[in-house]
C-alpha positions as CSV (number, residue, x, y, z in Angstrom):
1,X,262.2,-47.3,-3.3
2,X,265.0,-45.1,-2.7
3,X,266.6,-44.3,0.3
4,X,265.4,-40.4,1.4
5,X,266.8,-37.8,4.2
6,X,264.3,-35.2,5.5
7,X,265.8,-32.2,7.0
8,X,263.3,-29.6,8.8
9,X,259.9,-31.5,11.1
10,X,257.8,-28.2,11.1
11,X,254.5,-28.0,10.4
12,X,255.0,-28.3,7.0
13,X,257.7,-31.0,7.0
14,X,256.8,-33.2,9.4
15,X,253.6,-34.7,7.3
16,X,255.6,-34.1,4.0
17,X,258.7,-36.8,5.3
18,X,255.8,-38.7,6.7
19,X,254.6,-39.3,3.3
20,X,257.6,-39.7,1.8
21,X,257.6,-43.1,3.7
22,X,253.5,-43.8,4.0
23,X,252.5,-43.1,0.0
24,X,256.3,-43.5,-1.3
25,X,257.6,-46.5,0.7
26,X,261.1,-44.8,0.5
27,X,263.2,-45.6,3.5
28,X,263.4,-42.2,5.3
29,X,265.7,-40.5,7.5
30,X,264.9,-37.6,9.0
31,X,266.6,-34.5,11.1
32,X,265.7,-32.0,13.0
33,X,267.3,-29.1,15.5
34,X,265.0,-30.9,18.4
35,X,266.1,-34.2,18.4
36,X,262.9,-35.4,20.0
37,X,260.5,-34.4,17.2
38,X,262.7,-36.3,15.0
39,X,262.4,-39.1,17.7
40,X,258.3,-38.6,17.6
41,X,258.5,-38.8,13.6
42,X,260.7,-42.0,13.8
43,X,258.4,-44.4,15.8
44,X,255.3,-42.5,14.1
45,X,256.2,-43.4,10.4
46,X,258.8,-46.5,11.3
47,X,261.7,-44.2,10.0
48,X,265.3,-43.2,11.1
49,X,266.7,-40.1,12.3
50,X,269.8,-38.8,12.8
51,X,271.9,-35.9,15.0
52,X,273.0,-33.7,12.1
53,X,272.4,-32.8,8.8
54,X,275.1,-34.8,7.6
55,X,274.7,-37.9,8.6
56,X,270.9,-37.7,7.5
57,X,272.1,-36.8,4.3
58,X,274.7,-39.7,3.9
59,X,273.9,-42.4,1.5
60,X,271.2,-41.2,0.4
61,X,269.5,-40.2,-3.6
62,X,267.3,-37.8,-2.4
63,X,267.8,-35.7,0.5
64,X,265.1,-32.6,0.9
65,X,265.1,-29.8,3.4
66,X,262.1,-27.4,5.0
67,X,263.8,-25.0,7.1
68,X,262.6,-21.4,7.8
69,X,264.9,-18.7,5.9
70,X,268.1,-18.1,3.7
71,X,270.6,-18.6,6.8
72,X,268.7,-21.8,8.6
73,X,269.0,-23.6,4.8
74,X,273.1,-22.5,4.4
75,X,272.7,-24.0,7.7
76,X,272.1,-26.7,7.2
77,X,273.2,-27.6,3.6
78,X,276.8,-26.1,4.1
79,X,277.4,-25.1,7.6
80,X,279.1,-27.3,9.9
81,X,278.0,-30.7,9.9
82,X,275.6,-29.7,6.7
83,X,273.9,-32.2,4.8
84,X,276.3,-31.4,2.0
85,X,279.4,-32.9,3.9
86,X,277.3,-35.6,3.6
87,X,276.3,-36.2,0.4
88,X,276.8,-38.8,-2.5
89,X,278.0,-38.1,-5.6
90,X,275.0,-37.9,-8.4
91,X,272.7,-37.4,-4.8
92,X,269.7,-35.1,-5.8
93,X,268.9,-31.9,-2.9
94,X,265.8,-30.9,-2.9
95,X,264.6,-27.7,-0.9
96,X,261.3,-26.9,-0.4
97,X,261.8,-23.9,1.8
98,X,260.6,-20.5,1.0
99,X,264.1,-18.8,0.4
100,X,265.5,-16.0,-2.1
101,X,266.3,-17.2,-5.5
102,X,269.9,-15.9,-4.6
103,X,270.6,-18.5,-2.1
104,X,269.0,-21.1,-4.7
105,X,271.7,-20.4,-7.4
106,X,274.0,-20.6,-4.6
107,X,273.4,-23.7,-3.7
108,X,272.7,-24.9,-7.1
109,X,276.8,-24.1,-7.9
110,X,278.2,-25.6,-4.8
111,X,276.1,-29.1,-5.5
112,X,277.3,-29.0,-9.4
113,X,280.8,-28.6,-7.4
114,X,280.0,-31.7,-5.6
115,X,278.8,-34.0,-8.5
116,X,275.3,-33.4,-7.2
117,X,271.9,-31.7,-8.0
118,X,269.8,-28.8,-6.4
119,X,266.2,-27.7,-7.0
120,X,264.6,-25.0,-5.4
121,X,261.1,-26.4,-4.8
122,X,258.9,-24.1,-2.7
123,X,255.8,-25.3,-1.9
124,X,252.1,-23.9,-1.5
125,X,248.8,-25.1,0.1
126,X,249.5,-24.3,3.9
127,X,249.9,-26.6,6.5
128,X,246.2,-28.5,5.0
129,X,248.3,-29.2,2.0
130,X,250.9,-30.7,3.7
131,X,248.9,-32.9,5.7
132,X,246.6,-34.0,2.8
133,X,249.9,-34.4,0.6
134,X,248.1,-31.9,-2.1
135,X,250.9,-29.0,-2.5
136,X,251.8,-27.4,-5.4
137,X,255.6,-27.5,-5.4
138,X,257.4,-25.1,-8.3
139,X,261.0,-26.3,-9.1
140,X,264.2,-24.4,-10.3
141,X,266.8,-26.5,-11.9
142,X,268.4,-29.3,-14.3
143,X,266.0,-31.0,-16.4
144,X,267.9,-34.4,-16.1
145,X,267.5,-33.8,-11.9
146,X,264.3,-32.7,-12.0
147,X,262.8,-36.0,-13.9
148,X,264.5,-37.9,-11.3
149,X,263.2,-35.9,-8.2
150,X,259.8,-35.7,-9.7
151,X,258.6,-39.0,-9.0
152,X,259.6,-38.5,-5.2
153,X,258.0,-35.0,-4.7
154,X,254.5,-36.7,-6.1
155,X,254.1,-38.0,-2.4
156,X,253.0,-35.2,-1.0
157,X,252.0,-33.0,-4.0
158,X,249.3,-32.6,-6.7
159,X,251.4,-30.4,-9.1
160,X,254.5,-30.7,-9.5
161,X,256.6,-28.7,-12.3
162,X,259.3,-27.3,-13.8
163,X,259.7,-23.5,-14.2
164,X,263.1,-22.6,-15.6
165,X,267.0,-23.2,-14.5
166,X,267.9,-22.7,-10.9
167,X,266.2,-20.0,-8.8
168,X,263.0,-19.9,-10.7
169,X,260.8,-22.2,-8.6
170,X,261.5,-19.1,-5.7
171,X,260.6,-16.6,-7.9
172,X,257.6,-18.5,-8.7
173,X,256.9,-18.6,-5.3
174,X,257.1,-14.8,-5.0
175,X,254.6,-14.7,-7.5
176,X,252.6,-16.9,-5.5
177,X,252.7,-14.9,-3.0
178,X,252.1,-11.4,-4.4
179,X,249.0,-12.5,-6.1
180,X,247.8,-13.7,-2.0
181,X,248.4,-10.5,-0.6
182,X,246.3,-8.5,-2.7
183,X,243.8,-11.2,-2.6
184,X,243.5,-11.6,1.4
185,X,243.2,-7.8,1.7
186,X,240.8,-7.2,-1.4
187,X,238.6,-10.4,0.7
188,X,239.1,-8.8,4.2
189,X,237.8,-5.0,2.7
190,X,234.8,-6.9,1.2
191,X,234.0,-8.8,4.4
192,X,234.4,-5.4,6.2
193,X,232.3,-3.7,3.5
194,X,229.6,-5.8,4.2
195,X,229.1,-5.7,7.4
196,X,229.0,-2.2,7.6
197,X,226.7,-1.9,5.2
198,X,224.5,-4.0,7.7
199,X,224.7,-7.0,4.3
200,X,224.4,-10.7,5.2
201,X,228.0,-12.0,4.3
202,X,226.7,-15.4,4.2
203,X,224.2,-14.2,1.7
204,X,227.0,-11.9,0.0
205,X,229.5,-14.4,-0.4
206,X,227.0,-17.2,-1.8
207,X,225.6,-14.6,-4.5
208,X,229.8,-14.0,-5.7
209,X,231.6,-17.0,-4.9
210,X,230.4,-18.3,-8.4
211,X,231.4,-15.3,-10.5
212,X,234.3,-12.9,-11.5
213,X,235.3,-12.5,-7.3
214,X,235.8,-16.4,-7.0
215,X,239.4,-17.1,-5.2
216,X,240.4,-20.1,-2.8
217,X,240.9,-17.0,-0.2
218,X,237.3,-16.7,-0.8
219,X,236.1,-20.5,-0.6
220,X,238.1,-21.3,2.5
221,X,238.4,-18.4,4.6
222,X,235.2,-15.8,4.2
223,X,233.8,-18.0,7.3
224,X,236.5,-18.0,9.4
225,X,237.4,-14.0,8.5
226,X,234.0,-13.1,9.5
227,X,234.2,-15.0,12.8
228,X,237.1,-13.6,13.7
229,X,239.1,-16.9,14.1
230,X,243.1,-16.7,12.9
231,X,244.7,-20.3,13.5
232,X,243.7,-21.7,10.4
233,X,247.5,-21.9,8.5
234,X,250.1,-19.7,7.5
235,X,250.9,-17.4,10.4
236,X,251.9,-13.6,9.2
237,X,255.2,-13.7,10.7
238,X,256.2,-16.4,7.4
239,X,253.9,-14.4,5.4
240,X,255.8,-11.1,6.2
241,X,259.4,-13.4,5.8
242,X,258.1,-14.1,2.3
243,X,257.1,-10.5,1.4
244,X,260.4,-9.6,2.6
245,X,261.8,-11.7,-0.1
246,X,259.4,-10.2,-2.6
247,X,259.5,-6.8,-2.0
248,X,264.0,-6.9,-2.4
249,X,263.9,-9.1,-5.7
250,X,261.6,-6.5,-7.1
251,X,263.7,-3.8,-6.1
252,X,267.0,-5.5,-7.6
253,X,264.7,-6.4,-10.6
254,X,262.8,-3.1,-11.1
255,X,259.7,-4.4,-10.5
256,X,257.0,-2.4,-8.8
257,X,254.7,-4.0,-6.2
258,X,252.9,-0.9,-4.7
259,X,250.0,-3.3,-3.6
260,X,252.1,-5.7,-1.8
261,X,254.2,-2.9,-0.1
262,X,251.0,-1.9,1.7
263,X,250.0,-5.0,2.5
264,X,253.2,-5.8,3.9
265,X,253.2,-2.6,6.5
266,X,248.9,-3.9,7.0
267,X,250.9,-7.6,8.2
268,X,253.2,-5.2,10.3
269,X,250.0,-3.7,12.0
270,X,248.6,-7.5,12.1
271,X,252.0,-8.6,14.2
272,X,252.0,-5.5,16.2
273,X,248.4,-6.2,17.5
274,X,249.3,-9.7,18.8
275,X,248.6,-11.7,15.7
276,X,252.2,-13.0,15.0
277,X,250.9,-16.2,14.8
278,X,247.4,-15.4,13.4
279,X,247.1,-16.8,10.0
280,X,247.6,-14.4,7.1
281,X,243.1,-13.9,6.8
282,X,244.0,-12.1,9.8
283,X,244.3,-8.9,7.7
284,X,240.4,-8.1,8.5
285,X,241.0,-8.0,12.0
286,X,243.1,-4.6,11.2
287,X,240.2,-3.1,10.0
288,X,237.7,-4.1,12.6
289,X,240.1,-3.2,15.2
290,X,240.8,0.6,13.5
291,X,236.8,0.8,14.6
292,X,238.0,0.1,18.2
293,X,240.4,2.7,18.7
C-alpha cells in the first residue's frame, strides 16, 4: 500500500482515484477545483481530500493528475499552492492528462529539480475505460520511475508501457489519436454510403466487421452512428483539444497530417451544429445534416 494523491475528479478521474483505493488498497487523497465532488469521491471510496493541490500532494509516493489542458496541469503542478510545493523528495508525479509533450519535458526538469519523478501518462479507452479500469496508459520518462509507478497505474489499466524518455507517452497519444480521426470519418462516410445506397447497415457491417475494415470504431459505435445517438464518450470539444496538439507538433516536426487537418475543420462543423459535447462518432451527423440544408 502506498499512500496516493489524485488531482482532477472528471469523468475520467473520478473512477481512475476510485480504483486506485477499490483494486489497489492505496490510501487515497484526492483534489479537485469543486470541493464537493472531491467531498462525493471521499465518502464514496472511504478516501481523503484536500483544498489544494498541495496539500494533496504532501506526503505522498505517488501523486497523479487528470486535468484538462497544458495551463490547468502547470496549474496545478507549479502554480500557486501546486502539488509540487507539496511534494516529497524521491515522490513519483504521474499525469495522465492529454497535454503537449512540451509541457511534459517541462515538468519532467522542474521534478528532477525537486529530487522527484514525472511521467507523462496519457491514457485511452474513453470514459468506459475508465470506469471498467481497462485504459491503455503510454508513459514518457525514467526507467527507474517508471518500474515504480507501474505497479500503481495497473489499477485502472490493461496496458501499461514505456515508450521512450520524457514527452514520448504524449506523442504517443497523438498518434493515438491521428489514427482515430481518420478512422471515425472513414466509419461515418461508410455508414452514410450505405444508406444511401438504400444497403442494410446491420447487414453491411456484419458481412465486414470480420475482415480487412475491422476497427473498435467499428465494433462499438456503427449502432449508435446509425441511430443518430452522440453521448456515448469522448465529447469533440477534447477531441478537437487533442488535434490541436497534433496538428502544432507536426508542424514543429515536419510532419504532414492532411487527413487529420480535415477532420479537425469536419469536428469544427460538428461543434458549430451543437454537438460540443456529442461524442467524437458524431462526425456522421455532418454528413446527414449537409442533406438537410
Amino acid at each position: 500500500m502506498a499512500k496516493v494523491a489524485f488531482i482532477g475528479l472528471g469523468v475520467m478521474g473520478y473512477p481512475m482515484a476510485g480504483y486506485l483505493k477499490t483494486k489497489g488498497g492505496h490510501d487515497v487523497t484526492v483534489y479537485n477545483r469543486t470541493t464537493a465532488k472531491a467531498e462525493k469521491w471521499a465518502a464514496e471510496y472511504g478516501g481523503n481530500f484536500a483544498k489544494t493541490p498541495k496539500e494533496a500532494a504532501e506526503g505522498c509516493d505517488f501523486v497523479f493528475s487528470c486535468v484538462g489542458n497544458d495551463d490547468d496541469l502547470r496549474s496545478v503542478t507549479t502554480g500557486e499552492d501546486g502539488a509540487f510545493h507539496g511534494l516529497k523528495e524521491g515522490a513519483i508525479f504521474v499525469d495522465n492528462t492529454t497535454a503537449s509533450a512540451e509541457v511534459a519535458r517541462e515538468l519532467y526538469a522542474a521534478a528532477k529539480d525537486k529530487g522527484c519523478g514525472f511521467i507523462d501518462a496519457p491514457v485511452s479507452g474513453g470514459q468506459a475505460g475508465a470506469e471498467n479500469g481497462v485504459l491503455t496508459v503510454m508513459c514518457g520518462g525514467d526507467q527507474d520511475a517508471f518500474d515504480k509507478a507501474k505497479p500503481v497505474i495497473e489499477c485502472f489499466a490493461k496496458f501499461v508501457g514505456l515508450m521512450g524518455e520524457s514527452g514520448a507517452g504524449q506523442l504517443t497519444k497523438m498518434v493515438n489519436q491521428i489514427c482515430i480521426a481518420g478512422l471515425v470519418q472513414g466509419l461515418s462516410e461508410a455508414i452514410h454510403f450505405a444508406k444511401k445506397a438504400d444497403l442494410d447497415v446491420a447487414k453491411v457491417i456484419s458481412a465486414i466487421k470480420g475482415g480487412a475494415a475491422q476497427s473498435w470504431q467499428m465494433e462499438n459505435r456503427w449502432e449508435t452512428m446509425n441511430a443518430g445517438k452522440f453521448d456515448y464518450g469522448f465529447a469533440v470539444d477534447w477531441m478537437r483539444k487533442d488535434l490541436g496538439i497534433c496538428l502544432k507538433t507536426a508542424n514543429d516536426t515536419g510532419a504532414r497530417l492532411p487527413v487529420t487537418a480535415l477532420v479537425d475543420q469536419f469536428y469544427a462543423e460538428v461543434q458549430a451544429m451543437g454537438g460540443k459535447r456529442w461524442d467524437t462518432s458524431s462526425l456522421i451527423a455532418r454528413l446527414e445534416n449537409a442533406d438537410k440544408s
